[in-house]
N, C-alpha and C positions, 0 to 999 in steps of 0.2 A: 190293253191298259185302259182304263177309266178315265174320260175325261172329267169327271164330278172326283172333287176328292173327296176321302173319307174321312170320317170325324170318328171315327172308332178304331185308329190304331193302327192303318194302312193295311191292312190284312185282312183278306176273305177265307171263307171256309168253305164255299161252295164253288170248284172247278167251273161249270159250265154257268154262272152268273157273270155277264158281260162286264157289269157294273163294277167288279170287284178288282183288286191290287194283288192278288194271290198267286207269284210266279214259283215256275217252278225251282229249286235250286239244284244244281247239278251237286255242289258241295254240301248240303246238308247230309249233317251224319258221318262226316269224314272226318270231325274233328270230335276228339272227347272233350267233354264236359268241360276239363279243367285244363285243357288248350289255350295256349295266349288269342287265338282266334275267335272261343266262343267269349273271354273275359274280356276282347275290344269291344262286343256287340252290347254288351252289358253299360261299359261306359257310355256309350251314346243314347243309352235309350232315358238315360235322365233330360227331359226336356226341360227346359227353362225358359220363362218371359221375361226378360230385362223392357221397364218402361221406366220415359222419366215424366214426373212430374215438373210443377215448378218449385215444389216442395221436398222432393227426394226423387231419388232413384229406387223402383221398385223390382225386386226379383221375384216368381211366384215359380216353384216348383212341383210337378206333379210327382210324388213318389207314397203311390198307393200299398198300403199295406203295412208302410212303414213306420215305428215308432221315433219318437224321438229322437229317446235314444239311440238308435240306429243310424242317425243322420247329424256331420257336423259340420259348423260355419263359422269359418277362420279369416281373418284379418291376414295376411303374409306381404309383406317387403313394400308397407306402405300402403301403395292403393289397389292392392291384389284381394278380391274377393274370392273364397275358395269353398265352393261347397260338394261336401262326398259324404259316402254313406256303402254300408255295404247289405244288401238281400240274402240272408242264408236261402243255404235251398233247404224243401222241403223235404225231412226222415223218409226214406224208403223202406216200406217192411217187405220181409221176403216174399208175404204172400199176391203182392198187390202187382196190378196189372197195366201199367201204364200205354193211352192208347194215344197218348201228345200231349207234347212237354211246350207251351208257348211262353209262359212267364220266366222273364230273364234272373237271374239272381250273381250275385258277385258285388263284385264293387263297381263303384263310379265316383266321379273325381269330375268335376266343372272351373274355370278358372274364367276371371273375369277384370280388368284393367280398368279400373275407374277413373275416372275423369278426376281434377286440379279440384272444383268445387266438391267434393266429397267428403262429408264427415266421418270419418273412419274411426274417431274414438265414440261417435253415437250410434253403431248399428244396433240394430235389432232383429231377431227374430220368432217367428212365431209359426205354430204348424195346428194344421186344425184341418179334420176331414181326410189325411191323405196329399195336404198340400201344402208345401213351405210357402210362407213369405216372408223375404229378409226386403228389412227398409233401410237406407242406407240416406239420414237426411242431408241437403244441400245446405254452403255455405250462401246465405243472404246477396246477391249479387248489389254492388255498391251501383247506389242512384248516382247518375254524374252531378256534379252540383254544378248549379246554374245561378250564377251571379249577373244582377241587372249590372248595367253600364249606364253612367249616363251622359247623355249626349251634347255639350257645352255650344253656346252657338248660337 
């Protein structure tokens, strides 16, 4: 195992490269396609950045390839942010030869509990390049007021 990690998806392609994250799996291939097993791996591979501002809370989603349409973003029981989408797989013709299958396809489903300050009837989002981002702005946090006193005497 690589102590440097990898910024291209944790997966190597070259067995005998030190440097690489590429184990073997003893399970691979034991499960069909449309196995509750291969459709868990699917859900996880939606990755998400949750950051906050002082101005909102930011989600940014990697989901390459994907359209829009393909991808939705739900409000649910208050302060539940809910983002899923689903990856058709790609048409197989009879004649074609497939020599590895690595892009996941199925659905995926993210849930997310937002915090008391959270504007939930102003989300927004927007997707551009392959990559969601839903803004989710913050209520104003109230300045304490601060009243002089004065001191008789």
């Amino acid at each position: 195992m690589s102590l440097i990690p990898s910024f291209f998806g944790g997966r190597r392609s070259n067995v005998f490269d030190p440097l690489s994250l590429d184990l073997w799996d003893p399970l691979e291939g034991l499960f069909s396609p449309s196995s509750p097993a291969s459709e868990t791996s699917a859900f996880a591979a939606a990755r998400i950045d949750w950051k906050e501002t002082p101005e909102a809370h930011i989600f940014k989603a990697d989901l390459p390839g994907m359209k829009k349409e393909e991808v939705k973003v739900e409000v649910e029981d208050g302060r539940v942010l809910q983002i899923s989408g689903e990856r058709s797989k790609e048409k197989e013709e009879k004649n074609d030869k497939w020599h590895r299958i690595e892009r996941s396809s199925g659905k995926f489903l993210r849930r997310f509990r937002l915090p008391e300050n959270a504007k939930m009837d102003e989300v927004k989002a927007g997707m551009e390049n392959g990559v969601l981002t839903v803004t989710v702005p913050k209520i104003e946090a109230k300045k304490p007021e601060v009243k002089a006193i004065d001191i008789s005497g």
